[in-house]
C-alpha positions as CSV (number, residue, x, y, z in Angstrom):
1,X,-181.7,-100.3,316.2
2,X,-181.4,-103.9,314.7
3,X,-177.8,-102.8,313.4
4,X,-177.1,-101.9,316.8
5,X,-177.8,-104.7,319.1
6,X,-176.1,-107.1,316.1
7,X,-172.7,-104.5,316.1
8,X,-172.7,-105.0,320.3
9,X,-173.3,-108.4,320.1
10,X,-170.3,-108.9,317.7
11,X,-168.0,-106.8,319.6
12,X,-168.9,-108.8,323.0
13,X,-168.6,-111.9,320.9
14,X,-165.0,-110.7,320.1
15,X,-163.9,-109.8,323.5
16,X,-165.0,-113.3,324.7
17,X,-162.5,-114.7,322.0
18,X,-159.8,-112.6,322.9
19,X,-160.3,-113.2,326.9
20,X,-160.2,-117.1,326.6
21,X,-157.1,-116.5,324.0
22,X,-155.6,-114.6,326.4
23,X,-156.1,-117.0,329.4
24,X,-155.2,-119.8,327.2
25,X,-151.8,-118.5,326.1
26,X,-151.5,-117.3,329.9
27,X,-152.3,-121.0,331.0
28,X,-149.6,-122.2,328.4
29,X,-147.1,-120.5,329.0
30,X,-147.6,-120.3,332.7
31,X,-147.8,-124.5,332.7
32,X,-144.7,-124.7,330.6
33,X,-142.6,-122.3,333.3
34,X,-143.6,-124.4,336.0
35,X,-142.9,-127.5,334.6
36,X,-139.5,-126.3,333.1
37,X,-139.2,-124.9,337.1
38,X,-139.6,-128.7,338.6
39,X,-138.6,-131.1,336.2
40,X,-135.6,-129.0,334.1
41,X,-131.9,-129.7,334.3
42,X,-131.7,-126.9,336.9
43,X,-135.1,-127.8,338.4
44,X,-136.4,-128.9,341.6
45,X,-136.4,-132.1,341.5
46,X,-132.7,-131.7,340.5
47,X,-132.0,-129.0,343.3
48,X,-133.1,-131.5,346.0
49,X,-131.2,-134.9,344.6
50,X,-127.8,-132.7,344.9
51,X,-129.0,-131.1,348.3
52,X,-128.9,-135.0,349.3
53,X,-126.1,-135.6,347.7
54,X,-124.9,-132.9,349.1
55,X,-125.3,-134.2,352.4
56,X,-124.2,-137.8,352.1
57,X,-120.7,-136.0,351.6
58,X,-121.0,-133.7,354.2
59,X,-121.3,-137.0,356.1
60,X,-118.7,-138.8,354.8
61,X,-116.0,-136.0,355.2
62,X,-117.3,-135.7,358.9
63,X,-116.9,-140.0,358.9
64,X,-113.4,-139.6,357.6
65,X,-112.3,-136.7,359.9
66,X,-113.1,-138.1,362.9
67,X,-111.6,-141.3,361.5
68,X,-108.0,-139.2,360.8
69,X,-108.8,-138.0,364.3
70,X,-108.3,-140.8,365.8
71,X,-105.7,-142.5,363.8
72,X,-103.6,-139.3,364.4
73,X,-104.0,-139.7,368.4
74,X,-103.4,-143.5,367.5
75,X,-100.0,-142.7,365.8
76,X,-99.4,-139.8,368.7
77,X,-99.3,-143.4,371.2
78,X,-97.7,-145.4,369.3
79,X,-94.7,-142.7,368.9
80,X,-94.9,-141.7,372.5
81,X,-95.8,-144.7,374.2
82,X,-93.7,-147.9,374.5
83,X,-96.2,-149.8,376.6
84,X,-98.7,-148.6,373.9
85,X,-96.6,-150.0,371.2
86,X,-95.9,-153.5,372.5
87,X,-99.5,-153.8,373.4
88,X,-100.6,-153.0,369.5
89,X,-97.4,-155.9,369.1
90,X,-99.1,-158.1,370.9
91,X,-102.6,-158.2,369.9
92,X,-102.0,-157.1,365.9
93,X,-99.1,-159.1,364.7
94,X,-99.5,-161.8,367.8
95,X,-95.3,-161.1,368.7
96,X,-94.1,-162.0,371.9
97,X,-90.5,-161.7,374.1
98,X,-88.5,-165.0,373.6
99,X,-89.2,-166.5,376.7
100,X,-93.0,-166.2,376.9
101,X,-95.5,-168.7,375.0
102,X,-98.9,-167.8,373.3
103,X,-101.8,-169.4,373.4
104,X,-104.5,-168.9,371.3
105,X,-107.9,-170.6,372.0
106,X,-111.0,-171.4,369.4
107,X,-114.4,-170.7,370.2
């Protein structure tokens, strides 16, 4: 009888060392995939700098096409429009017809 509670005793004494081996390796390995998962070259944290990255040059493209928007109406003026034209003259390059004077004032 003796033999048999020390034989049970030593097998649950074994299956208690493989169950916390098991959950150990499982905790391991589980910790390392979830740290390759956020802090990895294809990670996370990676993932979301180049999402806002990738958004800074959505921006910018939107910035520069609306900029090439309206130089192209600009240059669509200046092509079609003479009064548009000597205006631009006027106020860019400060030119004037010979018999007018400018004045410019200083704040």
């Amino acid at each position: 009888m003796q033999n048999r509670n020390l034989l049970r005793k030593q097998v649950i004494k074994e299956r208690k060392r493989k169950n916390r081996l098991f959950f150990l390796s499982f905790f391991v390995c589980l910790f390392f995939i979830v740290f390759s998962l956020v802090f990895d070259d294809m990670g996370i944290i990676r993932y979301l700098h180049l999402k806002k990255g990738e958004q800074e040059i959505l921006n910018k493209i939107r910035g520069l096409d609306m900029e090439r928007i309206t130089l192209t109406e600009e240059i669509d003026k200046i092509e079609s429009d003479n009064f548009y034209l000597e205006k631009k003259a006027r106020e860019e390059l400060g030119l004037s017809r010979p018999d007018e004077y400018i004045f410019k004032f200083e704040e």
